[in-house]
C-alpha positions as a printed Julia matrix, in Angstrom:
112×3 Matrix{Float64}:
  30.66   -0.49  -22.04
  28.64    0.91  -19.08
  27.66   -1.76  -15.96
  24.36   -3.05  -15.62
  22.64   -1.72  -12.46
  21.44   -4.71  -10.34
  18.08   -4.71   -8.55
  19.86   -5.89   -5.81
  23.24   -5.61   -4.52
  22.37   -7.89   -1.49
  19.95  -10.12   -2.38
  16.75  -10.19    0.18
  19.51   -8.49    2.51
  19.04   -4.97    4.98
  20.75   -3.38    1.84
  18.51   -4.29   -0.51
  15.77   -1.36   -1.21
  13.25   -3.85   -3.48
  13.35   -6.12   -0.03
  12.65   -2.86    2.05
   9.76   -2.06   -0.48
   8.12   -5.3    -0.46
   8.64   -5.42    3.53
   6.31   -2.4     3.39
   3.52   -3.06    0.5
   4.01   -7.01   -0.13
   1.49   -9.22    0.88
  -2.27   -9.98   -0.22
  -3.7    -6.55    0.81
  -1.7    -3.67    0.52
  -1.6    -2.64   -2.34
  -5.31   -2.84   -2.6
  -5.91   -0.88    0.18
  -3.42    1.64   -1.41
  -5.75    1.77   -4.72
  -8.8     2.18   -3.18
  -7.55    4.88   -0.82
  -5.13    6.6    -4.01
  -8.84    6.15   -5.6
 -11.22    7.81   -3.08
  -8.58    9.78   -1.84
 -10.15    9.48    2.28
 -11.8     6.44    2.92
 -13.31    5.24    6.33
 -12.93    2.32    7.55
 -15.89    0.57    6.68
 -15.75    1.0     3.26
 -12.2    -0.23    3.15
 -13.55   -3.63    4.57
 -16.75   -3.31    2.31
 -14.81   -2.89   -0.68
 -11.97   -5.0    -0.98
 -13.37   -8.59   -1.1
 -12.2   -11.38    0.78
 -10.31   -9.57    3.87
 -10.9    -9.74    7.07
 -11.08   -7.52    9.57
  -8.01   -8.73   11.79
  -6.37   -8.54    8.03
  -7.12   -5.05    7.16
  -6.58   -3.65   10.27
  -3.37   -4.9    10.74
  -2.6    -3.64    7.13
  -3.72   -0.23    8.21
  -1.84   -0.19   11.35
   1.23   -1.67    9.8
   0.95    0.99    6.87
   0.23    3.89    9.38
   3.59    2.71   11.09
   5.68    2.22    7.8
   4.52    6.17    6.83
   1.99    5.1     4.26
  -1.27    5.99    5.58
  -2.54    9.25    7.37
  -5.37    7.86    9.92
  -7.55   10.58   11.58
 -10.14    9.82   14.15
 -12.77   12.21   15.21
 -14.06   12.35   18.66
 -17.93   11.65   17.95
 -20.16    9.18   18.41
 -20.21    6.82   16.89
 -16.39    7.22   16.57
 -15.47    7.86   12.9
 -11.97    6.88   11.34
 -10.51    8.2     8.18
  -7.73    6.91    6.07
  -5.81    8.91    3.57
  -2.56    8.54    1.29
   0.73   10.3     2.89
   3.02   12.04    0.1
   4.85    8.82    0.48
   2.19    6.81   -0.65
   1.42    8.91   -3.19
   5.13    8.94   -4.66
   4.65    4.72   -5.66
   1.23    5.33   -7.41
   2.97    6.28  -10.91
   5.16    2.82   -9.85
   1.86    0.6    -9.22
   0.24    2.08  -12.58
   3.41    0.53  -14.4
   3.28   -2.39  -12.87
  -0.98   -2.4   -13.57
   0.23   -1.97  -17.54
   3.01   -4.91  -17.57
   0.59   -6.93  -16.25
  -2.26   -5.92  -18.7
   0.3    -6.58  -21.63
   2.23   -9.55  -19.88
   0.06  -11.69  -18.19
  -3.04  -12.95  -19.7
């Protein structure tokens, strides 16, 4: 009989990778912003906040700085005027898209 593999060892502990994960993308807004971004592939700034209803601006960019720490989000700014701010997906972004679209079709079939 082969052992069940636990989600996590150490519940809500250092140890515990679906605590590290939802550290990183948990919350109201992250994921969104992940979507649109995954979905436009670069995105400025302003259409981030135009976009996703409902945030604010302290909100998103403290998601975007946050995400640009945790290794999520690629931001390049251009020296012009007025100054212009793009936001793309890193490769480790990327990699939890196929997880997200999983989630997206539980949810569809789950939860009415």
């Amino acid at each position: 009989m082969s052992k069940k593999e636990v989600l996590c060892e150490d519940i809500a502990g250092k140890g515990c990778g679906l605590k590290r994960v939802l550290d990183i993308i948990g919350g109201k807004w992250k994921i969104l912003i992940l979507c649109l971004i995954d979905q436009k592939e670069v995105v400025r700034y302003g259409e981030l906040r135009r976009e996703i209803y409902g945030i604010t601006n302290t909100m998103l960019a403290t998601s975007l700085k946050e995400m640009e720490t945790d290794g999520l989000v690629l931001r390049t700014q251009y020296d012009e005027m007025p100054v212009r701010v793009e936001y793309r997906l890193t490769d480790k972004a990327k990699s939890i898209i196929p997880i997200l679209l999983e989630l997206k079709k539980w949810g569809e079939e789950n939860i009415q």
